[in-house]
N, C-alpha and C positions, 0 to 999 in steps of 0.2 A: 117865629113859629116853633111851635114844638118838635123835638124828634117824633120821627114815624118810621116804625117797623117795613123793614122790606122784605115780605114775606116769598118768598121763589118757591113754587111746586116741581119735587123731585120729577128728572126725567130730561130726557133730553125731545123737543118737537119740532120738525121737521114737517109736519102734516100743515100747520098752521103758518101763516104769513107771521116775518118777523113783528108784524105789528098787532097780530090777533094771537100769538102767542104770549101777551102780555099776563103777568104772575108766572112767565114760567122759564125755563134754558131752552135755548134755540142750536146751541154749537158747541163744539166741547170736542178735548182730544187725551188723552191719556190720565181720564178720570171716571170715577166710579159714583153710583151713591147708595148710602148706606145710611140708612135709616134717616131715609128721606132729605139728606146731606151731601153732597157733593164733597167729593176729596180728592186728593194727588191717587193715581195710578201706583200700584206696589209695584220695584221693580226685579231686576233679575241680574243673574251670575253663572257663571259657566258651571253648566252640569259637575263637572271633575275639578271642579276650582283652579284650573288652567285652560289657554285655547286649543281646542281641539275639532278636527271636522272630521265628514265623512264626505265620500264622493256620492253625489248628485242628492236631489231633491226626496227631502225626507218625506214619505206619505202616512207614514202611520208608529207610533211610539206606542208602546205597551209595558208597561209596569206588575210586577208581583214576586211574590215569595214562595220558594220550593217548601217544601216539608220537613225542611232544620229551620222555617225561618229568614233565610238567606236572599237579600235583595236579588232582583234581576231587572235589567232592561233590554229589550229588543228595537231596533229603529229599523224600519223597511223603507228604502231611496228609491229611485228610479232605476239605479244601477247595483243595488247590494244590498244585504241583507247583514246588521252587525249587529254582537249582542254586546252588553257589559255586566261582567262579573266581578269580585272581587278587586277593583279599582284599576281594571283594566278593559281595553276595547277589543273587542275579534272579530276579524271578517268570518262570518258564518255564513253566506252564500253558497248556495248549493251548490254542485258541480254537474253539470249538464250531461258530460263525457271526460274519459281519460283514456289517453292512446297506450298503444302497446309502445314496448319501447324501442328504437327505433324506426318508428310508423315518420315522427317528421325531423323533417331535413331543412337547414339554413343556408341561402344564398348572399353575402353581403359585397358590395363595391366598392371598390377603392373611389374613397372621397367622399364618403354618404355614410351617415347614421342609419339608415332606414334598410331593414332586411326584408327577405322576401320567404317566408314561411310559405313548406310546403307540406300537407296534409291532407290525404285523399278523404274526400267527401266531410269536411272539418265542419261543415254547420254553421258557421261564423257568421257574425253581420260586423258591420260596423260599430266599433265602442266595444265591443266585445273583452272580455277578461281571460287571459289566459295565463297559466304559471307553467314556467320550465323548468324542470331539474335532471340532471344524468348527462346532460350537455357538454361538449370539450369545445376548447378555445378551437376560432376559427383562422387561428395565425394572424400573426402583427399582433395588433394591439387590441386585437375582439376575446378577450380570454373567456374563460369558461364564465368567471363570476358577471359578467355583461350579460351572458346568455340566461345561468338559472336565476332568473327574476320573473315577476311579474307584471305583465304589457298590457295596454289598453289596443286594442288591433285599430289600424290606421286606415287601410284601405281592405277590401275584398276584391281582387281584379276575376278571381275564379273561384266556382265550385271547390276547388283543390289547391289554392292558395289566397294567401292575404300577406300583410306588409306588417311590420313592428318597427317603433322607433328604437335603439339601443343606444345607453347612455355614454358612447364614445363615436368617433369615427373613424373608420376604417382603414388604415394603411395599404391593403390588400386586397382584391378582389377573389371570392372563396365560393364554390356550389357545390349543394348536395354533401354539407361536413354537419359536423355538429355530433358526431357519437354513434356507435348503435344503442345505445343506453338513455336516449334522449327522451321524455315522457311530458308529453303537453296537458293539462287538468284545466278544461274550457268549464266558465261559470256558466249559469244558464244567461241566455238571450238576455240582453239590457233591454228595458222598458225605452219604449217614449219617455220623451222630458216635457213637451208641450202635445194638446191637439190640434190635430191639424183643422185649416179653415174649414167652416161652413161644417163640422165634424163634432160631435162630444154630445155627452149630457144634456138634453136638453132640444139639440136640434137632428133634426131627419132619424133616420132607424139605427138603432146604438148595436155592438154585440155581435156584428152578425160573420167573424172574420176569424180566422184560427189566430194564436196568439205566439206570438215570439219568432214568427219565420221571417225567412228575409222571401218578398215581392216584387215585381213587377212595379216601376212606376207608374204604368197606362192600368195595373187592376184598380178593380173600382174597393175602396177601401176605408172602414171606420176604423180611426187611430186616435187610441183617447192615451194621455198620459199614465206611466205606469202608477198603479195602488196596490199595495200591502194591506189584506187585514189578521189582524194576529191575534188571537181568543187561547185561552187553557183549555189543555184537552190535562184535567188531574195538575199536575206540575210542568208537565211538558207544556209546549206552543204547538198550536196549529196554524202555519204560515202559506195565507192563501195569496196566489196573483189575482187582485179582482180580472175575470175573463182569461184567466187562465190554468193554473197546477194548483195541488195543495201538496206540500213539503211539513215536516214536523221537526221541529229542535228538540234537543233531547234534554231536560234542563240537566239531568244528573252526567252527562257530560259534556259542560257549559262550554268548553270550546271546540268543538267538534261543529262541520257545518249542517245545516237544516239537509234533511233526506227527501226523496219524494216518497209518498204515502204511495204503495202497491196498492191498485184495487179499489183504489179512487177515482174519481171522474178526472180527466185530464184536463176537462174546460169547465170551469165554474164564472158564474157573476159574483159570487159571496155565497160565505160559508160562516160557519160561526156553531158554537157547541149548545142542545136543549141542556137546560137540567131542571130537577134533579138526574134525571134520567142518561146523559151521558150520551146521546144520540149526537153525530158528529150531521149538520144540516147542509148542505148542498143549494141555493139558492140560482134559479136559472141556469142548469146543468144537460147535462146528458139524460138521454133517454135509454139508451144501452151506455152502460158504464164502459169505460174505455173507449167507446168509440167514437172521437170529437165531429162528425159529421152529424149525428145524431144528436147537437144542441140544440136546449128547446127554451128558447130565451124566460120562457112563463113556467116552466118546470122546476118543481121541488124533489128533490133526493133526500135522503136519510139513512144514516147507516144503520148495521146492528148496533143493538146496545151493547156499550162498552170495547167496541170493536168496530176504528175508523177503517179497516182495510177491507172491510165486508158492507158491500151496498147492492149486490145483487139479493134481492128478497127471496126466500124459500119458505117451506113451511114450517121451518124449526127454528126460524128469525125472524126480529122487527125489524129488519130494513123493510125498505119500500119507496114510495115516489106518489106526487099527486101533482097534475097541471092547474092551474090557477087561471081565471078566466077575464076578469077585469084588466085590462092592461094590455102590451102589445110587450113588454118586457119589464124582468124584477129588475131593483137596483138595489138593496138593500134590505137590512135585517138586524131586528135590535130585540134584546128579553125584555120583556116588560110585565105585570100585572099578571107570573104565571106562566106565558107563553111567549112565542115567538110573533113580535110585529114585522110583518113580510111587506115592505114598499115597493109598488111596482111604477110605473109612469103617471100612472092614472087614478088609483086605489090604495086602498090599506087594507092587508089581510089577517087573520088572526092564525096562530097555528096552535095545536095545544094538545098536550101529550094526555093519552087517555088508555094506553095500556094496550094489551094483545086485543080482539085480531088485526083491530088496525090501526095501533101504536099514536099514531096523531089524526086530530080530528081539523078542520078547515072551516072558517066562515067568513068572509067578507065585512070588514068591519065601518069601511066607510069609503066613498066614492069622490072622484072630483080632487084628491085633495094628495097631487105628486111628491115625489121626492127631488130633488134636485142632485143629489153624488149619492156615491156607495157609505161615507162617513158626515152625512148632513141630518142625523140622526140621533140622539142618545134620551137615555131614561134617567130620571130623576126623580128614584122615590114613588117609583110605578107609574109616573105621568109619565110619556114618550113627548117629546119637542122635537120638532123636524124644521129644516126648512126645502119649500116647496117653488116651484120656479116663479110665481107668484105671490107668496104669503109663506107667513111661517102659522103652524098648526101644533095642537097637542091634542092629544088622544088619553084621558082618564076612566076610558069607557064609554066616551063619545069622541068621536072628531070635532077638536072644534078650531074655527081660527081664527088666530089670536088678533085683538085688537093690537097695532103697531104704529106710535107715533113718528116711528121714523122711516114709514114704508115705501113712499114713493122714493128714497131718498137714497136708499134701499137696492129696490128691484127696476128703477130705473138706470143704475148704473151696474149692470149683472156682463160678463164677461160667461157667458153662455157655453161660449167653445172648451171654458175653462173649467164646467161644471164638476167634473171630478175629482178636481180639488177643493172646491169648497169641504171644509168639513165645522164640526161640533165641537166643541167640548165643554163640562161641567168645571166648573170652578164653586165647589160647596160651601167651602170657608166664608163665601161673599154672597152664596144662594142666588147664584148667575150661571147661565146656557152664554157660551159664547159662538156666533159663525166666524168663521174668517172665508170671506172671498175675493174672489178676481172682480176689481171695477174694470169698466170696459178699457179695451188697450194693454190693461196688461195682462201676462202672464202666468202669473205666479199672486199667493192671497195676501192680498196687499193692503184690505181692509178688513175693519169687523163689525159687529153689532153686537151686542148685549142684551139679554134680558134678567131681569131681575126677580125671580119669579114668585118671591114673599113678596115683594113691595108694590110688582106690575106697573116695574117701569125700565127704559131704554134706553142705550147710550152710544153712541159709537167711534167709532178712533181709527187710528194707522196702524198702531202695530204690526208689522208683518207675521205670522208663525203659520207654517206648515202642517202640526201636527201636538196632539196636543192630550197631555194624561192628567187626571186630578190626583190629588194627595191620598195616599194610602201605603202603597208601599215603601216610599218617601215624603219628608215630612213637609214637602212643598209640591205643587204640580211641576211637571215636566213639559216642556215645548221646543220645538226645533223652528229654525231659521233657517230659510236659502241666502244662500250670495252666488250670483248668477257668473260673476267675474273670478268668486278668487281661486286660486292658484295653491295653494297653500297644500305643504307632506300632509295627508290625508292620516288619521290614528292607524290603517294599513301598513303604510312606512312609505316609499316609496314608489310609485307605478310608472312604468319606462311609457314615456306615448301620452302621459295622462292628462284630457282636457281639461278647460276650467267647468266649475260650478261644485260646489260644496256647503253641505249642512253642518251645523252649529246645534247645539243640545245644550237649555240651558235651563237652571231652575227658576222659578216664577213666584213672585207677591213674594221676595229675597229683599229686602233693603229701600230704597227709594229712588237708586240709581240702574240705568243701564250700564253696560260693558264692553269693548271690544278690546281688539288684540295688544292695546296700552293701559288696558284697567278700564276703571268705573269711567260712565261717559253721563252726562248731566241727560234729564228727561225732560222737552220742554211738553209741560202741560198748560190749556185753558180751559176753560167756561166761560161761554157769553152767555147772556139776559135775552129774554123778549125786551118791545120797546116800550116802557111803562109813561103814564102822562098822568094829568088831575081830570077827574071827573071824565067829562064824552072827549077831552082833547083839544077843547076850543080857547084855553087859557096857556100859555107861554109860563114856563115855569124857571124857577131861579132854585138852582139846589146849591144852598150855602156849602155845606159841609155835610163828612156821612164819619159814623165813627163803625171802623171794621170788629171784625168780630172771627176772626180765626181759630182753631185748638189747633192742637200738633202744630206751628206753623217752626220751620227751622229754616233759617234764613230770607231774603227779600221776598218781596213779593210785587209785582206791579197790577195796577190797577188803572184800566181806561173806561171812562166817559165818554161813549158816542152817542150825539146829538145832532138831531134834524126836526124837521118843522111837519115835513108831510110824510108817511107811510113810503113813495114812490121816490125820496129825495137819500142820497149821498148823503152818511150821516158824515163828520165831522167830530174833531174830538175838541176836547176843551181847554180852552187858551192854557189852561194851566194842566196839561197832561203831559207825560205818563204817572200816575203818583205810586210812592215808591212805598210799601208796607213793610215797615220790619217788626218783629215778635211784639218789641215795644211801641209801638206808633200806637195814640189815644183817640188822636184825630185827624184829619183832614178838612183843609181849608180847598174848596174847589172852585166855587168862580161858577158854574156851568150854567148855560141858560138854551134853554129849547123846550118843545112842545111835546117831546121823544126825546128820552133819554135810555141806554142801554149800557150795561155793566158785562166788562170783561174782566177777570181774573186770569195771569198767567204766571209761570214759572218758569226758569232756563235755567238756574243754576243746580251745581253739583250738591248732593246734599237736600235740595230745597224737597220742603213739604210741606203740607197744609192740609186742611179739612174747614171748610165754609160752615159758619154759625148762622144770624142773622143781623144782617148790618141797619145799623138805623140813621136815616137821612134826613136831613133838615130841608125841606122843599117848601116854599113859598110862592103863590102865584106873582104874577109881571106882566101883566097887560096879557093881549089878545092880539099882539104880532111885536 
């Protein structure tokens, strides 16, 4: 019999049974397609061309250039805020408080690492950061250099003290020494690293809690993991806690740490900058400015023009404020088509600046159609793509949402608690919106989805990444990775006390391989087939041979035949499987015989690449069982 084209329609489908998904991909993990082509997944390399982490969970990366030109990046954790400039890292974390000097005093024990810091009314919670200096040895073997460092705080036993590990132990038991010269510089409050149960995005009333204090464990309390959103205000950052402060980096003095913005609302849901117009936006904020009791989860703020420190309205200013009605709370806020798209639980709202006397104007832009996190959102060429707790949607001047052939696939494995970290991002080079979320159990985003949005079609994989910039101010995007284990000197340098769990910053669509802390690490990718057959399926087929059809391919490649009789049956692969494809191979001799046959394409080696043409197969019917 003659060859025959084996035609596959781009996309990965999930929606349809392996056997009614036939002419199409059903499965697939670290690959893409591109014009209408299935290929290897591009891979990546450490940000700095060396391993380097920061401490805790990366929620937001931000990319741009100041006004010589001059890269920058900012990464916000759960625990720290750092920027990189000029090929180095900086803790820029703001500083909460700094004591007079000698306010605190060390207690340590003979036979124990572990000191007992004492500091009236300190603020501390647990994980807490704080830096020593002006300190003197506290006899034996505690000298000064053990003391001025920087601690992660271990326990809180009081209001007026907490405990430090110290990188020696103690020969001598010492209270109330340490200097009168001794000066403690406490960072602000650590975020959350997860949320807690039955709590987050998604489930019961989100928001409604002041942000960064240490509590009661019998108060009743919504605790969603910490989120960073970082926008340009000019050259500068504006560095918001989602549900908390807004702070500002100064880029023109790159290592200097973020400040709090005077005059600001002390508790925000998101913030982010209008323009042309320069209006610093407040999203679910305060109703009297300053004063956090006065949260009003559905509330808009706006600063004056050109002046984030002024958001009380007068009549010689565009500040001002407007409540929002659809919804029970905002979560989000992205520029799009013009204006500001305001996501609340339930709604989409439009916001849109129109000049004095009442600087932005409000309209309701579509109903029914949620957000899911604060970064589950971005714009694309004035389309906005979001994904929603049920559907993912865009908005080009209508809401609409999106047909998704991989949605139950999707939204039935959604990790809810986790919704705040779901986030977006664009990857334009390939004309794909990526999500990265939590499947159910874990926590931390441990899968993704794709959309393709010239070609309107779907994909999805493992990849892990946290946080995620496209190509602009660098000539590849940027994305960060959690490791929930390692251990590893933080680009800080060393932190005395300091847990595990650490972010990793690497460049993206770099090469064909991944990386870790021994170099390039091999990327195993697949695609599998629907199960294709002759005619309605009632003839047994015998597939002599198939001759592949690869470009780019650099190195092996394996290919599996799996065969079965019925739709509901365990397919089975074929007597003469795994077949091995290399650059060179013309043909293949297979053997295979079944009434459903399904093609898988994979990769494990270092190196290995590929992109699928269209293979043509020698298939012959064989009886009728």
């Amino acid at each position: 019999m003659s060859l025959l084209r084996l035609f596959l329609k781009p996309g990965i489908d999930k929606q349809n049974t392996e056997y009614g998904a036939e002419g199409g991909w059903i499965d697939g993990d670290y690959i893409r397609f591109r014009y209408g082509l299935p290929e290897k997944l591009g891979g990546w390399t450490w940000f700095n061309e060396e391993p380097e982490y920061l401490v805790g969970l990366p929620s937001d990366v931000f990319t741009w250039n100041d006004l010589q030109g001059i890269p920058h990046l900012l990464v916000g954790t759960t625990a720290k805020l750092y920027a990189f400039f000029g090929g180095t890292w900086f803790d820029v974390t703001p500083l909460r408080s700094t004591t007079a000097a000698g306010d605190v005093t060390f207690a340590a024990s003979n036979g124990s690492n572990i000191v007992t810091v004492t500091d009236t009314a300190h603020g501390a919670i647990v994980g807490d950061f704080v830096t020593f200096s002006g300190a003197v040895g506290l006899g034996g073997v505690v000298t000064a250099a053990f003391l001025n460092a920087q601690f992660q705080i271990l326990t809180v036993p009081t209001a007026n003290t907490y405990t430090i590990q110290i990188g020696v132990t103690a020969n001598s038991s010492d209270s109330g020494n340490g200097g009168a010269s001794v000066v403690g510089a406490y960072q602000i409050n650590v975020g959350q690293l997860n949320s807690f149960q039955d709590l987050g995005w998604g489930t019961g009333t989100w928001s409604l809690s002041s942000f960064g204090t240490p509590r009661p464990s019998s108060a009743s309390l919504t605790l969603t993991s910490r989120v960073w959103q970082l926008d340009n205000f000019g050259e500068d950052v504006v560095c918001q806690l989602v549900q908390g402060r807004i702070y500002l980096y100064d880029t023109s003095n790159p290592t200097f740490r973020a400040t709090a913005v005077n005059g600001a609302p002390t508790k925000s849901t998101f913030s982010l900058v209008s323009t042309p117009d320069r209006h610093l936006v407040c999203l679910g904020t305060e109703s009297t400015v300053g004063t956090s009791s006065t949260y009003d989860p559905m509330f808009v703020r706006f600063s004056n023009q050109e002046d984030i420190t002024s958001f009380t309205e007068t009549a010689t200013n565009t500040a001002g404020g407007q409540r929002l009605t659809d919804g029970t709370f905002i979560i989000s806020g992205i520029r799009s088509r013009g204006q500001i798209l305001i996501f609340t639980n339930s709604a989409l709202h439009g916001m849109q600046y129109v000049g004095p006397p009442y600087t932005f104007s409000f309209q309701q832009l579509g109903a029914n159609c949620d957000c899911i996190g604060p970064h589950a959102a971005v714009d694309v060429n004035g389309i906005a793509y979001w994904m929603g707790i049920n559907a993912f949607y865009a908005f080009d001047g209508t809401v609409k949402k999106l047909a998704c052939t991989v949605q139950d696939y999707v939204f039935k494995d959604l990790e809810f608690r986790q919704g705040n970290k779901f986030h977006a991002g664009v990857n334009s080079q390939f004309n794909e919106v990526t999500w990265w979320y939590c499947s159910i159990g874990a926590e931390f985003p441990n899968r993704f989805v794709t959309y393709n949005y010239l070609e309107n079609t779907w994909h999805v994989g493992t990849m892990p990444r946290t946080a995620w910039s496209d190509v602009g101010t660098y000539n590849y995007p940027v994305a960060t990775e959690y490791f929930e284990d390692s251990t590893e000197t933080p680009v800080d340098g060393v932190i005395y006390g300091l847990t595990a769990g650490r972010g990793a910053v690497y460049l993206q669509e770099i090469g064909v391989n991944g990386v870790d802390d021994n170099g390039q690490t091999a990327i195993t990718s697949f695609i599998k087939s629907g199960y294709f057959d002759i005619g309605d399926g009632d003839q047994v087929m015998y597939m002599k041979r198939f001759i592949p059809d690869f470009k780019n391919q650099v190195g092996d490649l394996t290919v599996h035949l799996l065969l079965r009789y019925y739709p509901q049956e365990t397919a089975n692969p074929s007597s003469l499987d795994p077949y091995i494809i290399s650059p060179t191979t013309n043909k293949v001799d297979t053997r295979a015989r079944g009434r459903q046959i399904s093609l898988r394409i994979e990769s494990d080696d270092l190196n290995n690449n590929w992109r699928y043409g269209t293979m043509r197969v020698d298939i012959q019917p064989d009886g009728s069982r």
